[in-house]
C-alpha positions in Angstrom: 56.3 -106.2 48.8 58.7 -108.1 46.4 61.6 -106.4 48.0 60.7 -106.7 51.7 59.9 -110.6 50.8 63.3 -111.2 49.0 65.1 -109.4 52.5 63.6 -111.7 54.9 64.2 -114.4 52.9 67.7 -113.2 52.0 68.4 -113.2 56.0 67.1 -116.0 56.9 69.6 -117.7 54.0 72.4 -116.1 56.0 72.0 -116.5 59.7 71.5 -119.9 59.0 74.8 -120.1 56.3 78.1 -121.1 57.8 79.9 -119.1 55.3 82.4 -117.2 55.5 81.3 -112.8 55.1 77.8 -114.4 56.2 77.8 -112.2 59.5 78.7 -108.9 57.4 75.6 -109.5 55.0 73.3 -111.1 57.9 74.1 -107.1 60.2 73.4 -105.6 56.8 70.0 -107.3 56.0 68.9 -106.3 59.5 69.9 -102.7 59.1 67.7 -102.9 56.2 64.7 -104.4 58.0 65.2 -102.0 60.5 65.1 -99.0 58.0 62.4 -100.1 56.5 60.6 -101.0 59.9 61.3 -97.4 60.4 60.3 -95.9 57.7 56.4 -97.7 58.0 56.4 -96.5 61.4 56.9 -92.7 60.1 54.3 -92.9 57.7 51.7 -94.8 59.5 48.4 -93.6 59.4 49.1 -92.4 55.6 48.9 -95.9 53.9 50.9 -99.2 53.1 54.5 -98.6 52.7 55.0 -99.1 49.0 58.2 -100.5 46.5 59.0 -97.3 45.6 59.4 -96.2 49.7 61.5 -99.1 50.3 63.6 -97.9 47.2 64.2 -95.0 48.4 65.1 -95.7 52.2 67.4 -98.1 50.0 68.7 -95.6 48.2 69.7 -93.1 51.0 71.2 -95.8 52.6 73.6 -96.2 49.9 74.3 -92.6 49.5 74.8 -92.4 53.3 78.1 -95.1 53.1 79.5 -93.6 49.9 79.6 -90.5 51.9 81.0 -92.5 54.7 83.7 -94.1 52.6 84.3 -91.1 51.1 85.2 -89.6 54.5 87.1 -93.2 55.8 89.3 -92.7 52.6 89.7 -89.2 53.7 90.5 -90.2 57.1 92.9 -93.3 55.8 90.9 -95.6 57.2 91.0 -98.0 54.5 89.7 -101.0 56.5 86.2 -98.8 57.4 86.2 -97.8 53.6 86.1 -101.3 52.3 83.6 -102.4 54.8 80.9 -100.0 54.0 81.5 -101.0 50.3 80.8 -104.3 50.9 77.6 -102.6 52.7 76.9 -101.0 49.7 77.4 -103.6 47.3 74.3 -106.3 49.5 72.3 -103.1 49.8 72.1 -102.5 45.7 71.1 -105.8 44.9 67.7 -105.2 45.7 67.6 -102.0 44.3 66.6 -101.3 40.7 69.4 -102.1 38.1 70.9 -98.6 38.0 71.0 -96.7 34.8 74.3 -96.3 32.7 75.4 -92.2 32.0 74.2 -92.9 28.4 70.3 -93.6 29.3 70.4 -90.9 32.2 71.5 -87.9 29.3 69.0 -89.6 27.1 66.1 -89.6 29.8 67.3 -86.0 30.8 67.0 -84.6 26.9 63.4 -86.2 26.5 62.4 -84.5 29.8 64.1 -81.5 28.2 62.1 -81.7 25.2 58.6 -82.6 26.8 58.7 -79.8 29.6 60.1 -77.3 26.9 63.1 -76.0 29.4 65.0 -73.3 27.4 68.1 -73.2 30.0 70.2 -73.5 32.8 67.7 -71.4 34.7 65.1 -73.7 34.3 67.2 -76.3 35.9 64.9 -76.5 39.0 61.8 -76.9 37.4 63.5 -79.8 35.3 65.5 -81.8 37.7 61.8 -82.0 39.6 60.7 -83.3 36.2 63.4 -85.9 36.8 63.6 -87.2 39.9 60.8 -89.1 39.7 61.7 -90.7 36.8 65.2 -92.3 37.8 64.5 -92.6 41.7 65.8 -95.1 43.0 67.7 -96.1 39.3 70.3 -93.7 39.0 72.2 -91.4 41.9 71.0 -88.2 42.3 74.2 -86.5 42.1 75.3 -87.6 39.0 72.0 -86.9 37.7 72.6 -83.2 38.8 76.3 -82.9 37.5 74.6 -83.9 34.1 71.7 -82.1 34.1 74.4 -79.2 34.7 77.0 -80.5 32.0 74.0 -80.8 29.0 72.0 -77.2 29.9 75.5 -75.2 30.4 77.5 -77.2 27.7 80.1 -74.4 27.1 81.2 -74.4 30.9 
């Protein structure tokens, strides 16, 4: 619970800083508590919530505001965009570090190589290699596009 520990000690940091942004990252850390508060109460009765849960309910959340800014930018709402970047950017630092493009091609030709996929229509079976692998290290989108980019390499 190394995660969950740092959080509530993260918050209670900020609501007591005078700080300017304070009140941006204190709303954040509470979304985060609440996640994960809601994330126990959907797996209650199957165990402890573990580090890896709480990485991933920290992983969707970032996914969720890249979408967002992604649809703010569209929208030319610049000042929504930047907020849920700053979102984003108190949400990752208590993720893993995330893995550069180098060591997700080189984790993605190992897996190649130990689960003996022969091509792109083995591409299912290998990305559920993966996932488990780079959950909650690397996004799962770029870990697709290059999945896609080193079994297809003349497309």
């Amino acid at each position: 619970m190394d995660i969950l520990k740092k959080i509530n000690e993260d918050l209670v940091t900020s609501m007591k800083s005078k700080e300017e942004g304070s009140g941006l990252r204190t709303s954040t850390l509470r979304m985060i508590k609440s996640a994960i508060k809601n994330a126990e109460i959907a797996k209650r009765g199957k165990g402890e919530i573990t580090e890896e849960d709480i990485t991933g309910v920290l992983s969707t959340m970032v996914k969720q505001r890249k979408e967002s800014v992604e649809q703010y930018l569209k929208a030319n709402r610049n000042d929504l965009a930047e907020k849920e970047n700053k979102e984003i950017e108190i949400i990752q630092k208590y993720l893993p570090e995330q893995l550069s493009a180098e060591e997700v091609d080189e984790i993605i030709r190992a897996t190649i190589q130990e689960a003996g996929i022969t091509g792109a229509k083995d591409m299912g079976r290998l990305m559920k290699e993966l996932m488990p692998k780079v959950k909650g290290k690397a996004d799962g989108k770029l870990v697709s596009q290059r999945v896609k980019e080193i079994l297809t390499p003349n497309s």
